[in-house]
TORDO-170488 format. One record per residue: residue number from 1; residue in one letter; x, y, z of N, C-alpha, C in turn. Coordinates in Angstrom, 1 decimal. Last residue first. Example, Ala and Ser with C-alpha at 12.3 -4.5 7.8 and 13.67 -1.06 7.14 Angstrom:
2
[atom 2; 's'; [12.8; -2.2; 7.1]; [13.7; -1.1; 7.1]; [12.9; 0.0; 7.9]] [atom 1; 'a'; [13.2; -5.7; 7.8]; [12.3; -4.5; 7.8]; [13.2; -3.3; 7.8]] 
//
This chain:
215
[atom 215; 'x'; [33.2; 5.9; 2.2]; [33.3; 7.5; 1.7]; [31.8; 7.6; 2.2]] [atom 214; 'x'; [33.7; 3.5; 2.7]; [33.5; 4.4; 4.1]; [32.8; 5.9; 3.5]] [atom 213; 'x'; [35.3; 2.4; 0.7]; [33.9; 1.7; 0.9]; [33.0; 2.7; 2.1]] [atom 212; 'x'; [37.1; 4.6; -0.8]; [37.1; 4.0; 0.3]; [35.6; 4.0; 0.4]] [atom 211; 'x'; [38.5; 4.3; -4.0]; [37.7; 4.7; -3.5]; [37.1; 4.3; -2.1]] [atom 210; 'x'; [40.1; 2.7; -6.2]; [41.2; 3.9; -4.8]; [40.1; 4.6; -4.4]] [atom 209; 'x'; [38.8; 1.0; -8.2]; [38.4; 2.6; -8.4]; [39.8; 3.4; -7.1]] [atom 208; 'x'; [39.3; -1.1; -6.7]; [39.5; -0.7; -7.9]; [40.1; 0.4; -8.4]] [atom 207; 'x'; [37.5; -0.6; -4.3]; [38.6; -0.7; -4.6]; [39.4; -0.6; -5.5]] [atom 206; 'x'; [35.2; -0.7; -6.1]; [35.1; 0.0; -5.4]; [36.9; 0.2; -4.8]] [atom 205; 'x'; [35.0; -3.2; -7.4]; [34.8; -2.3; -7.6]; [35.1; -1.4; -7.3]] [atom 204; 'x'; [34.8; -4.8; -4.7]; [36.0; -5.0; -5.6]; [36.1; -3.8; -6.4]] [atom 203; 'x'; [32.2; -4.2; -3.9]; [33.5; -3.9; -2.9]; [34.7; -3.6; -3.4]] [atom 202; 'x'; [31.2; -4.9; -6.3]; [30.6; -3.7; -5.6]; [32.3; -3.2; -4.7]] [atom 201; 'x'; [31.3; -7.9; -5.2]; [31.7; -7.0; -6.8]; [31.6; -5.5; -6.4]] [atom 200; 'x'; [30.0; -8.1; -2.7]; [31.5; -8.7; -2.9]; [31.7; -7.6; -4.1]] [atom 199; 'x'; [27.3; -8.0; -3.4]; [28.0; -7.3; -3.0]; [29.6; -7.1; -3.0]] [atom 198; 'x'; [27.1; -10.2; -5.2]; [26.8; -8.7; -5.7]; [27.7; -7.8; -5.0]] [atom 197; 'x'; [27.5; -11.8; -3.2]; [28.1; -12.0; -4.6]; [28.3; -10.5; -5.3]] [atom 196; 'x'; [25.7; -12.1; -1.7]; [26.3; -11.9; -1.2]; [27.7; -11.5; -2.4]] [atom 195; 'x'; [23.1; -12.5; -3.7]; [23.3; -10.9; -2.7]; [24.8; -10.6; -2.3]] [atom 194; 'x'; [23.6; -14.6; -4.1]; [23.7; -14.2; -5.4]; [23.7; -12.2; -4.5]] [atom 193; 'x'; [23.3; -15.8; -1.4]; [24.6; -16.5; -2.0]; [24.6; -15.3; -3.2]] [atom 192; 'x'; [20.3; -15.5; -1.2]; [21.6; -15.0; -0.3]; [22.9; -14.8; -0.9]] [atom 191; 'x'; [19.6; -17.0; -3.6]; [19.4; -15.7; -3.3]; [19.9; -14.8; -2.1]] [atom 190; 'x'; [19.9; -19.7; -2.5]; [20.8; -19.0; -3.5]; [20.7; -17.4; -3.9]] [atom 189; 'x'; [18.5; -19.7; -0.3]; [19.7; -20.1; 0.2]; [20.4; -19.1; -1.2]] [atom 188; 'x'; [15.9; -19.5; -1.0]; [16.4; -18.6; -0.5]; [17.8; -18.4; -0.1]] [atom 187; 'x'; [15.9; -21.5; -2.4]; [15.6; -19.9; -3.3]; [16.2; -19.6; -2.4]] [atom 186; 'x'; [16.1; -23.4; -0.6]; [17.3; -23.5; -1.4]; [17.1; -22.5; -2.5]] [atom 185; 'x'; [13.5; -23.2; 0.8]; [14.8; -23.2; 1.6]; [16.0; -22.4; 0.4]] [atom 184; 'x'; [11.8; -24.1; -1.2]; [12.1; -22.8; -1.0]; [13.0; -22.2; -0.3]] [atom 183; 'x'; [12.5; -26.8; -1.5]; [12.5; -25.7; -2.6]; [12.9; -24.7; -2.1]] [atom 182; 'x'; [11.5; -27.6; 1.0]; [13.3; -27.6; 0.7]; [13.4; -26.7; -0.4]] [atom 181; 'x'; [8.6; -27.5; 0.2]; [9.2; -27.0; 1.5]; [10.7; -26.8; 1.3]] [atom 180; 'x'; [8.7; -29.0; -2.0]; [8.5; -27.3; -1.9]; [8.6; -26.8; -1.0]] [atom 179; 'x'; [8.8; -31.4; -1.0]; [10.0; -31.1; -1.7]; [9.4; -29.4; -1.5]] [atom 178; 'x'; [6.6; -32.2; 0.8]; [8.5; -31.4; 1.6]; [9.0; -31.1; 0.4]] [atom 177; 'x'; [4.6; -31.9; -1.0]; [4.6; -30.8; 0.4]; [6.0; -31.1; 0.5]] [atom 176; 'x'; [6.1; -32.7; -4.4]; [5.4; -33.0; -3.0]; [5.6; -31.7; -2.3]] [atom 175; 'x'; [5.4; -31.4; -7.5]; [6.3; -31.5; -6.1]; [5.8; -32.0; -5.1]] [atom 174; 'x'; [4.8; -31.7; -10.4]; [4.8; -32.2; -9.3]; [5.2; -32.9; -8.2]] [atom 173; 'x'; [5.7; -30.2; -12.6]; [7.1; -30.8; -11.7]; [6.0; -32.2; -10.5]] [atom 172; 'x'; [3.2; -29.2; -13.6]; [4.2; -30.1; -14.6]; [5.2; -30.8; -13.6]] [atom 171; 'x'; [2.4; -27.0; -11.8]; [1.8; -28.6; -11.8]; [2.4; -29.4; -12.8]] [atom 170; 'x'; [4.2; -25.3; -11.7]; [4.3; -26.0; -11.1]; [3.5; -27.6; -11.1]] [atom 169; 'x'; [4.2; -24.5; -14.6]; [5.7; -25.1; -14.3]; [5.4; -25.9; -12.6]] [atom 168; 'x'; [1.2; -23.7; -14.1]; [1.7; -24.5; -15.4]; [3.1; -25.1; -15.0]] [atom 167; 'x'; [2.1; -21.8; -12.1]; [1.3; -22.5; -11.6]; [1.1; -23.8; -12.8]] [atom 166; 'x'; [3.3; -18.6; -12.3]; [4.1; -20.5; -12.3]; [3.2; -21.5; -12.1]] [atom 165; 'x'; [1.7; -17.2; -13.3]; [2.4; -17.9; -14.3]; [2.9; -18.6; -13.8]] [atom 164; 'x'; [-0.3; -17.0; -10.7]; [-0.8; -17.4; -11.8]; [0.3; -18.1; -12.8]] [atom 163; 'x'; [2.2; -15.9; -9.3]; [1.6; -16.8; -8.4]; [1.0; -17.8; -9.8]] [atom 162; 'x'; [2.0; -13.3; -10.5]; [3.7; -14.2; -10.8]; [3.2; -15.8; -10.1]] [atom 161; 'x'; [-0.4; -12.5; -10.1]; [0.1; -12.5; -10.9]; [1.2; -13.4; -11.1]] [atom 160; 'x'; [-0.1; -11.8; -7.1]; [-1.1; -12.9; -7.4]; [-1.1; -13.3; -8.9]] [atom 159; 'x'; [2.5; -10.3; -6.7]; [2.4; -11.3; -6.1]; [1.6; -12.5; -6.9]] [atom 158; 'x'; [3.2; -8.3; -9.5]; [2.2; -8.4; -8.7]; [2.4; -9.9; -8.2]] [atom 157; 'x'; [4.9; -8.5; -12.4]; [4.8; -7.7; -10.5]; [4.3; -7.9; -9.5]] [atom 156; 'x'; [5.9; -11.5; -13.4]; [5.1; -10.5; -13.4]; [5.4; -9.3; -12.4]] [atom 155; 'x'; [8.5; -12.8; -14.9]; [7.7; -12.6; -13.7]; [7.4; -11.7; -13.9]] [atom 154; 'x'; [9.1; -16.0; -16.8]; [8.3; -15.3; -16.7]; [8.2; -14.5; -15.3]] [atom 153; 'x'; [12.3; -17.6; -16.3]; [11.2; -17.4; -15.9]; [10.4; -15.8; -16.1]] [atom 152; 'x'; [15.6; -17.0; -16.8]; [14.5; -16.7; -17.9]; [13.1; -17.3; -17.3]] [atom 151; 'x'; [16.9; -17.2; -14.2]; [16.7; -18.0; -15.0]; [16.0; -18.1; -16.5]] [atom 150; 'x'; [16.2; -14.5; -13.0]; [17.8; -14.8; -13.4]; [18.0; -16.0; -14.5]] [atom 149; 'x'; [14.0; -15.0; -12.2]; [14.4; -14.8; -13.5]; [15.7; -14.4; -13.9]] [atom 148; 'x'; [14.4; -17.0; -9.9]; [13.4; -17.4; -11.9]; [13.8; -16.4; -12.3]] [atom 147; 'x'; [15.5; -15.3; -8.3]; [16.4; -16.5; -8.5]; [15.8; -17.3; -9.8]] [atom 146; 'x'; [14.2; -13.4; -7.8]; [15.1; -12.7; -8.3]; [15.9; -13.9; -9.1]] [atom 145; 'x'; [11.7; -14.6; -7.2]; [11.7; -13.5; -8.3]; [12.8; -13.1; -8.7]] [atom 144; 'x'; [12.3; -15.6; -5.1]; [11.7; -16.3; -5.8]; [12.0; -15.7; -7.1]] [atom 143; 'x'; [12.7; -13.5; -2.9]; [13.9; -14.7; -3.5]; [13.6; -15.1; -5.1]] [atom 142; 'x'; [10.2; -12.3; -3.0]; [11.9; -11.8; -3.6]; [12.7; -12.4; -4.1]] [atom 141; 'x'; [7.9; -14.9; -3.4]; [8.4; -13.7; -3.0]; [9.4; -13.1; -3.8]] [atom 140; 'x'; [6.1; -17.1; -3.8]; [6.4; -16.2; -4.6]; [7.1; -14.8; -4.1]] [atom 139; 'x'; [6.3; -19.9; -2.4]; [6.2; -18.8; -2.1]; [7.0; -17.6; -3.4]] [atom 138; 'x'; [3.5; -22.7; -3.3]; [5.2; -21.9; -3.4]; [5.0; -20.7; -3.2]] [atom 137; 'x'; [2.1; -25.0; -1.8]; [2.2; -23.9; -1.8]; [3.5; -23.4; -2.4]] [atom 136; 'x'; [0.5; -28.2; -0.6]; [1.3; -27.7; -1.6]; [1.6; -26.2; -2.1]] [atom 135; 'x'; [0.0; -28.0; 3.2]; [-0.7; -28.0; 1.6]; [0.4; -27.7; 0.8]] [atom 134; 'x'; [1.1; -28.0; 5.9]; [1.6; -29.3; 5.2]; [1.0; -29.4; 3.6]] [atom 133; 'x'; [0.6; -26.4; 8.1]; [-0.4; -27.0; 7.9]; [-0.1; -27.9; 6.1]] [atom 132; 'x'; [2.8; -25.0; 7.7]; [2.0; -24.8; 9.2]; [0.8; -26.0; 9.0]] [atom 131; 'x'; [4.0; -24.7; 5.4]; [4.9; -24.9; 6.9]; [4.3; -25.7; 8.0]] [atom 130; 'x'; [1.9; -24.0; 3.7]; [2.8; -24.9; 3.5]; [3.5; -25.6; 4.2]] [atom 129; 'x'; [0.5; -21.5; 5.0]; [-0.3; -22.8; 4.3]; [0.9; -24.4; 4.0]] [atom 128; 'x'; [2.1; -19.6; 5.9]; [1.8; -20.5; 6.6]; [1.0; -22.1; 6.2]] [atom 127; 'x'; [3.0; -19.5; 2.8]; [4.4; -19.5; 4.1]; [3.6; -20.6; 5.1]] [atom 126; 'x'; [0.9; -18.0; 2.0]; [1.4; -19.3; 1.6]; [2.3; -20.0; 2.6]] [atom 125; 'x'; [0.4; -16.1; 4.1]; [-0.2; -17.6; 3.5]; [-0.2; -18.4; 3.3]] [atom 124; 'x'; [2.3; -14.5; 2.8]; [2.3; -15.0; 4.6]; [1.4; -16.3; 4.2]] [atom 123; 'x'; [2.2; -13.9; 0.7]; [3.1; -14.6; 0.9]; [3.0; -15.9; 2.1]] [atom 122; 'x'; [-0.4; -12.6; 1.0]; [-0.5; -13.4; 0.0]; [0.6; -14.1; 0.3]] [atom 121; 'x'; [-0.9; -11.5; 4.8]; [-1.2; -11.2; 3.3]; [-1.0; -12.7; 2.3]] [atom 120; 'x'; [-2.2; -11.3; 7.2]; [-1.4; -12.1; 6.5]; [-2.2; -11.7; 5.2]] [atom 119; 'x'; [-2.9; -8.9; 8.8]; [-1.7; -9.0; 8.8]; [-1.4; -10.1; 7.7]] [atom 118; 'x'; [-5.3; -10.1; 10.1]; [-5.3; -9.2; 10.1]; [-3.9; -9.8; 9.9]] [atom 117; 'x'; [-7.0; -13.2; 8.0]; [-6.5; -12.4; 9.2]; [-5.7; -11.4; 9.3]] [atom 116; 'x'; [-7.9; -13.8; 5.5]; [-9.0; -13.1; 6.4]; [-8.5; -13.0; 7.6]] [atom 115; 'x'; [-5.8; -15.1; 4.4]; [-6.1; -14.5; 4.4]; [-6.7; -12.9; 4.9]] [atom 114; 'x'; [-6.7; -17.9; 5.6]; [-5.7; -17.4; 6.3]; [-5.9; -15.8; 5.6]] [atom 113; 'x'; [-8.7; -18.6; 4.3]; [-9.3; -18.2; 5.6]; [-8.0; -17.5; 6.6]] [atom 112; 'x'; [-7.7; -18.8; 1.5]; [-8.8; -18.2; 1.9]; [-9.0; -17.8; 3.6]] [atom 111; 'x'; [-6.2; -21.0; 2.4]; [-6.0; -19.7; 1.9]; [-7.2; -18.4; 2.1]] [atom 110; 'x'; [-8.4; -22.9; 2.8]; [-7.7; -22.5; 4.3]; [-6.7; -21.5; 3.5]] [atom 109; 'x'; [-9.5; -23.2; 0.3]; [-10.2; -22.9; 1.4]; [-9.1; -22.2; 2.9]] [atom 108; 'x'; [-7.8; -24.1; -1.2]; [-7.9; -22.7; -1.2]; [-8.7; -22.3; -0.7]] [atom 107; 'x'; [-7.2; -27.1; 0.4]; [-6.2; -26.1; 0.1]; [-6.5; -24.4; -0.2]] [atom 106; 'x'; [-10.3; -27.5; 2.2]; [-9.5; -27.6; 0.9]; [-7.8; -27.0; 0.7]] [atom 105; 'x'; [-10.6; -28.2; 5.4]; [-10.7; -27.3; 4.7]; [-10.0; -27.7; 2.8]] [atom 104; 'x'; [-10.5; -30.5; 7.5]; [-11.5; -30.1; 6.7]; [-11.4; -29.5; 5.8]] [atom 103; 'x'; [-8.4; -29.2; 8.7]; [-7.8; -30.4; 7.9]; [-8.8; -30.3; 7.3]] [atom 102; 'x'; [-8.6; -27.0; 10.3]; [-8.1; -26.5; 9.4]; [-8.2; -27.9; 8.6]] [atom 101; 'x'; [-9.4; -27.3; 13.0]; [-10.7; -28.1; 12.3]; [-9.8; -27.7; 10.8]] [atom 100; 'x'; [-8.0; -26.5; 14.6]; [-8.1; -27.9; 14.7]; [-8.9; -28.1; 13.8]] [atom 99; 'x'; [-8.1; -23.9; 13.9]; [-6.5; -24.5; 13.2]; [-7.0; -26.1; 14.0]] [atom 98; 'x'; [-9.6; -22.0; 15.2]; [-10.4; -22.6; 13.4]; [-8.9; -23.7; 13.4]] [atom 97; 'x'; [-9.5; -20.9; 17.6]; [-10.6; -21.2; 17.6]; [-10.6; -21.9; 15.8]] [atom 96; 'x'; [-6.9; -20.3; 17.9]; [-7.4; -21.0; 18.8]; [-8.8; -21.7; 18.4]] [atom 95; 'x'; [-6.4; -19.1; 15.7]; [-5.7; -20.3; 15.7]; [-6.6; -21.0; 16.8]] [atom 94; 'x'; [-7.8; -16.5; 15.6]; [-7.8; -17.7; 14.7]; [-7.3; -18.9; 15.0]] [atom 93; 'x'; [-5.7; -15.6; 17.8]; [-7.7; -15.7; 17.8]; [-7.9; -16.6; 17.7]] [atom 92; 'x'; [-3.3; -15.6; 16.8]; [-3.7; -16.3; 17.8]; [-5.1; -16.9; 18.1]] [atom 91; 'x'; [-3.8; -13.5; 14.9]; [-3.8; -14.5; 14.6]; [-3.8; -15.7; 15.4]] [atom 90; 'x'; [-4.4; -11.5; 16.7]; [-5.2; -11.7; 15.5]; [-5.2; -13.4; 15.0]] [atom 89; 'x'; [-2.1; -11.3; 17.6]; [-3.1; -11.5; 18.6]; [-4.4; -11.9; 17.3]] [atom 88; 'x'; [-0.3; -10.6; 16.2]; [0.1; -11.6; 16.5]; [-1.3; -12.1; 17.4]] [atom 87; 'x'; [-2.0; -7.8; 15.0]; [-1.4; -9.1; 14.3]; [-1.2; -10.2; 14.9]] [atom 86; 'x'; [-1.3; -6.1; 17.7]; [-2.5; -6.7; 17.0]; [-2.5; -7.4; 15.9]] [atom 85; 'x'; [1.4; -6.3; 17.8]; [1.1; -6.6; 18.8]; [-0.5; -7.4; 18.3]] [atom 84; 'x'; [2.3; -4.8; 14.9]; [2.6; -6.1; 15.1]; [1.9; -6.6; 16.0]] [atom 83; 'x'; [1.2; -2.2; 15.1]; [0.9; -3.1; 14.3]; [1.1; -4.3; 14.8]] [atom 82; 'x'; [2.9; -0.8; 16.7]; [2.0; -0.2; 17.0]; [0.7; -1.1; 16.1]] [atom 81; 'x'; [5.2; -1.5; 16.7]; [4.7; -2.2; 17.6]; [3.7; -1.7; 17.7]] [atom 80; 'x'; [7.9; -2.3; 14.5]; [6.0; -2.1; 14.1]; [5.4; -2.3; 15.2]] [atom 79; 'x'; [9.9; -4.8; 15.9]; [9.8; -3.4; 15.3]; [7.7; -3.1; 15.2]] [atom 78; 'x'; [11.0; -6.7; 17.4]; [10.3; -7.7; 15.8]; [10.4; -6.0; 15.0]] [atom 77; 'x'; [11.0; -5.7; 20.0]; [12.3; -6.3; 19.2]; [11.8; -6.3; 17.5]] [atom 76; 'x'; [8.1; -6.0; 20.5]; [8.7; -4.6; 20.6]; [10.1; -5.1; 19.4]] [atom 75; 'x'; [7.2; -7.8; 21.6]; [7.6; -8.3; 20.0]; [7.9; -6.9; 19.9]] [atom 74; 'x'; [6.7; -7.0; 24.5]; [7.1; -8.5; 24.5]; [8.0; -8.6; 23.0]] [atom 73; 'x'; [4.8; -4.9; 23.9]; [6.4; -5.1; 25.0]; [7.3; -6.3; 24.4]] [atom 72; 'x'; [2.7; -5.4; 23.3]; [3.3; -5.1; 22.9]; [4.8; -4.6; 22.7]] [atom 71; 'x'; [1.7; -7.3; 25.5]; [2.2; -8.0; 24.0]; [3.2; -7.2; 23.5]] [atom 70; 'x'; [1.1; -5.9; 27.3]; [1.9; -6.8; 27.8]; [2.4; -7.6; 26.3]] [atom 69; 'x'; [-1.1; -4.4; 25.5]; [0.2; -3.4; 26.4]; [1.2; -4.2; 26.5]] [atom 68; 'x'; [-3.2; -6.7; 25.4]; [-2.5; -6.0; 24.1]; [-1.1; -5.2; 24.7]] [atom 67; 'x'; [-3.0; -9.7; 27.7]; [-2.8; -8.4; 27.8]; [-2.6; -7.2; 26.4]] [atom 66; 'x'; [-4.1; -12.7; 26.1]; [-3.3; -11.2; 26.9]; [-3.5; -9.8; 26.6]] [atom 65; 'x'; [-5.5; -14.3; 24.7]; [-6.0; -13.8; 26.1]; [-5.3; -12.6; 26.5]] [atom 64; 'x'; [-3.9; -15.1; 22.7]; [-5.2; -14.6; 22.5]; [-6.1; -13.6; 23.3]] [atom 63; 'x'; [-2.1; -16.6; 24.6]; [-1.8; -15.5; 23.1]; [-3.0; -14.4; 23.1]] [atom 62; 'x'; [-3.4; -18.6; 25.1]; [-2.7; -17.7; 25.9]; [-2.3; -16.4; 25.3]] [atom 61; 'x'; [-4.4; -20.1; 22.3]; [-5.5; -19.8; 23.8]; [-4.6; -18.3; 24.2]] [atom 60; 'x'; [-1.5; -20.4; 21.3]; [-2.2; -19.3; 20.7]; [-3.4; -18.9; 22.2]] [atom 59; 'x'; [1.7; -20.3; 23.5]; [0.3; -21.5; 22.8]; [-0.2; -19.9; 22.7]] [atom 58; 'x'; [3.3; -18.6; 24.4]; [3.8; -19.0; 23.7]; [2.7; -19.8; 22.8]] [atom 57; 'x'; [3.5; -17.2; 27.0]; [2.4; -16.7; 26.1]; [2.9; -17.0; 24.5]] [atom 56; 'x'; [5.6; -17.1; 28.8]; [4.5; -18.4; 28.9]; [3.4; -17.8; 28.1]] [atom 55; 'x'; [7.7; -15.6; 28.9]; [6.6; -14.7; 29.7]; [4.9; -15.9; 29.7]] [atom 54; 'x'; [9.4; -16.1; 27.0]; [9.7; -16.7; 28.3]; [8.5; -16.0; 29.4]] [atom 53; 'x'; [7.4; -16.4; 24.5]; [7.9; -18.1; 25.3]; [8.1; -17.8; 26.5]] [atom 52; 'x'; [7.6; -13.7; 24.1]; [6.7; -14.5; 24.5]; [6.8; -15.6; 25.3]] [atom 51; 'x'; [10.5; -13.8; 23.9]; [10.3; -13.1; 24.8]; [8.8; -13.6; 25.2]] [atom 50; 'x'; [11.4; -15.3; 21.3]; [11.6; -15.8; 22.7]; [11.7; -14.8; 23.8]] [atom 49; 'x'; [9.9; -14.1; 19.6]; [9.1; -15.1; 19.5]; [9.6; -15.5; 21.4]] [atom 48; 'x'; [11.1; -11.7; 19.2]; [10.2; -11.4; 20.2]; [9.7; -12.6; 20.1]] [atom 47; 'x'; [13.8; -13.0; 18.5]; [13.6; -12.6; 19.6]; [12.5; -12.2; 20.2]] [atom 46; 'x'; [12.7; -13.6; 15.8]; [13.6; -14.3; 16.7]; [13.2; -14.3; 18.5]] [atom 45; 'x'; [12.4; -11.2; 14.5]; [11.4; -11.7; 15.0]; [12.1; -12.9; 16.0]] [atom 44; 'x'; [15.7; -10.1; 14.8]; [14.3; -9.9; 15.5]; [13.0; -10.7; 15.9]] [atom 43; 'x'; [16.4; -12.5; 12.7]; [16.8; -12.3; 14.0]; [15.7; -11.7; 15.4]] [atom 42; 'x'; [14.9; -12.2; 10.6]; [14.8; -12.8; 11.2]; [15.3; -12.9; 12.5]] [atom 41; 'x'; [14.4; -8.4; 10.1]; [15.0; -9.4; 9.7]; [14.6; -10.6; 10.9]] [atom 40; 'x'; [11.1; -7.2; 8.9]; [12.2; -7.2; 9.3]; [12.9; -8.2; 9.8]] [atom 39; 'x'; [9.2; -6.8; 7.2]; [9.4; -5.8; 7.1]; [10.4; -6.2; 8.1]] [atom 38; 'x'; [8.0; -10.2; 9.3]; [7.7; -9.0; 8.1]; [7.9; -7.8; 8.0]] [atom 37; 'x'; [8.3; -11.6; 10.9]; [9.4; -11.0; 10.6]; [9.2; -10.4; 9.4]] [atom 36; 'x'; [6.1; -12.1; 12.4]; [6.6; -10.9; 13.3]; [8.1; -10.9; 12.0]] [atom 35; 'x'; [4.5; -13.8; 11.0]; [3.6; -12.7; 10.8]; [5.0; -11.9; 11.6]] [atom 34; 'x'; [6.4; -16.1; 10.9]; [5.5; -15.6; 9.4]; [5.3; -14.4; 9.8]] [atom 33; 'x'; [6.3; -16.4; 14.0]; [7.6; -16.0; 13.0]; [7.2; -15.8; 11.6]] [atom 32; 'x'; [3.5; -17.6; 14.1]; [4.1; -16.1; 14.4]; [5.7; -15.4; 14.1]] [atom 31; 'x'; [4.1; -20.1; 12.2]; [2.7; -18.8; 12.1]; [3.0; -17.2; 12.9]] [atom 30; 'x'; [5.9; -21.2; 14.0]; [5.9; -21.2; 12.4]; [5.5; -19.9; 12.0]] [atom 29; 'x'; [4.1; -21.6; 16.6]; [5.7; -21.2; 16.5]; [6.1; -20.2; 15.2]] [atom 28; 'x'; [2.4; -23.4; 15.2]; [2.4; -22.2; 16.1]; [3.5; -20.6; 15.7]] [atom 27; 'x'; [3.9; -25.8; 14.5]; [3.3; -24.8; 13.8]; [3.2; -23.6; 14.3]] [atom 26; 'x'; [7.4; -26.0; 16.3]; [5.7; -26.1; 16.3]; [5.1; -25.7; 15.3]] [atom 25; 'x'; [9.8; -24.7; 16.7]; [9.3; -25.6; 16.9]; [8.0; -26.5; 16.6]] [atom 24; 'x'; [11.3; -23.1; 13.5]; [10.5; -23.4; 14.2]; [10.2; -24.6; 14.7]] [atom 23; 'x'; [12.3; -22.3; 10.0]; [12.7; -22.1; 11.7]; [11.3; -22.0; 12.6]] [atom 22; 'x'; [11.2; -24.0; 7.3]; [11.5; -22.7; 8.4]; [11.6; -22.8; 9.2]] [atom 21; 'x'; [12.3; -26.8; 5.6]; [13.2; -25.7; 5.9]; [13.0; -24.0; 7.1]] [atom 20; 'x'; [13.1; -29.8; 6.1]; [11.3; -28.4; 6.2]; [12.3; -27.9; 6.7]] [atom 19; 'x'; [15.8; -29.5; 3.9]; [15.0; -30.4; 4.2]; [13.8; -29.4; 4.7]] [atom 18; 'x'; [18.2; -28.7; 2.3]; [17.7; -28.4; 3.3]; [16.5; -28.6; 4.2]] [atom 17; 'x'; [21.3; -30.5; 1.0]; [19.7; -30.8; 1.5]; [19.1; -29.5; 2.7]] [atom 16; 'x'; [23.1; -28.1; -0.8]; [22.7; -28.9; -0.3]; [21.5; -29.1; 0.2]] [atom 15; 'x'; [23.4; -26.5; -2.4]; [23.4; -25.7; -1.0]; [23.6; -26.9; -0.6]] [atom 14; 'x'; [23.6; -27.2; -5.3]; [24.7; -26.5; -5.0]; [24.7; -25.9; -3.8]] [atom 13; 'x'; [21.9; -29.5; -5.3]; [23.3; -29.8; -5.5]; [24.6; -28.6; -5.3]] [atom 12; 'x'; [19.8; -27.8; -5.0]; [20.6; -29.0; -4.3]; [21.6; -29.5; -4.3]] [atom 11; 'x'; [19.6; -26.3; -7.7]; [20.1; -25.7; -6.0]; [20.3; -26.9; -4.9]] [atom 10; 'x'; [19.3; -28.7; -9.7]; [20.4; -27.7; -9.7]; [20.8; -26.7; -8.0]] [atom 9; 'x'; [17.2; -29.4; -8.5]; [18.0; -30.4; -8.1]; [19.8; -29.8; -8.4]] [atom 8; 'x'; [15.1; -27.6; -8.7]; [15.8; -27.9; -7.8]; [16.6; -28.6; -7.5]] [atom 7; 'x'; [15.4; -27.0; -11.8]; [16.3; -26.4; -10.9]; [16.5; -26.0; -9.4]] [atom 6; 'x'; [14.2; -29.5; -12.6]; [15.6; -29.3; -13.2]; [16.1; -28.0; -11.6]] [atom 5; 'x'; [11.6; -28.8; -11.5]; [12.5; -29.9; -11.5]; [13.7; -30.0; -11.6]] [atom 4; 'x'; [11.4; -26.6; -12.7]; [11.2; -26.4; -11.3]; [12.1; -27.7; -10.8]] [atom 3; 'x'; [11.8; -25.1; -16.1]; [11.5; -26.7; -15.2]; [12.2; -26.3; -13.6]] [atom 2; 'x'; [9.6; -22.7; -17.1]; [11.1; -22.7; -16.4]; [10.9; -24.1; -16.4]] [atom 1; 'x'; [8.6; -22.3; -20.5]; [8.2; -22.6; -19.1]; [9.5; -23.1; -18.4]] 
//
């Protein structure tokens, strides 16, 4: 069983503190950068977050209300606009009407309920369960997968699977809400760093060889 403990203090020590690590003012905020940078890079979603904001369809109520055409303009940038518009609105719905009463809920209760909106799958979830509303969550994504088992961690294929075998290494570390908030920061930080690395080799390689990186 991996120690989670042991290696976040190993990625701490090698990115540093990254403290609540997703980009965002607000929960809000949080929740539609979850759903608009899926299948593409942060930057985009980026932008269609600050095309909403500047058109004042930034609070979910407002969100909820618009125009679908006037949305889909707006997160055009994010890509998927034939998808994404009714997602962000989807989730808006929800927020307006269930995200004050979300405290009530259990932890796999408000999985559960994130779930049941159009677009958030098992990561998204988590992402929003953790960020957006402060429950104990790890996100099992890419990062995750590539940076445990580089480690000798168990990983399965399947999301809800690899979710199952760390759940023994997680409740052994017990992490608070921010430390697995910074956790994940610092997967993702060295999963950059281990991409960036690859590539680098690759280049070298490549060079090596009197082969132009252009060919």
């Amino acid at each position: 069983m991996i120690d989670l403990r042991a290696l976040h203090r190993e990625l701490r020590d090698r990115h540093g503190p990254q403290g609540w690590w997703w980009p965002g003012e607000e929960p809000f905020e949080i929740a539609l950068g979850a759903v608009l940078v899926q299948r593409s890079r942060w930057e985009q979603a980026a932008s269609a977050i600050a095309a909403l904001r500047g058109a004042g369809l930034q609070d979910a109520p407002t969100l909820a209300a618009a125009d679908e055409e006037t949305v889909r303009e707006l997160v055009r940038p994010a890509g998927f606009p034939r998808t994404k518009p009714r997602r962000v609105q989807s989730l808006a719905r929800w927020w307006a009407g269930h995200a004050a009463t979300a405290r009530t809920l259990s932890d796999e209760q408000l999985r559960s309920e994130l779930l049941g909106i159009e677009g958030v799958g098992e990561e998204t979830a988590d992402a929003l369960s953790l960020y957006c509303f402060g429950r104990p969550a790890f996100l099992c994504d890419e990062y995750a997968r590539r940076v445990l088992g580089d480690r000798g961690a168990e990983v399965p294929g399947s999301y809800p699977a690899f979710r199952r075998a760390l759940a023994p290494a997680l409740s052994t570390a017990g992490f608070e809400v921010s430390e697995l908030a910074e956790l994940h920061g610092l997967i993702v930080e060295e999963g950059k760093a281990r991409g960036r690395k690859a590539s680098a080799q690759v280049v070298e390689r490549t060079a090596s060889s009197g082969r132009s990186t252009t060919d």
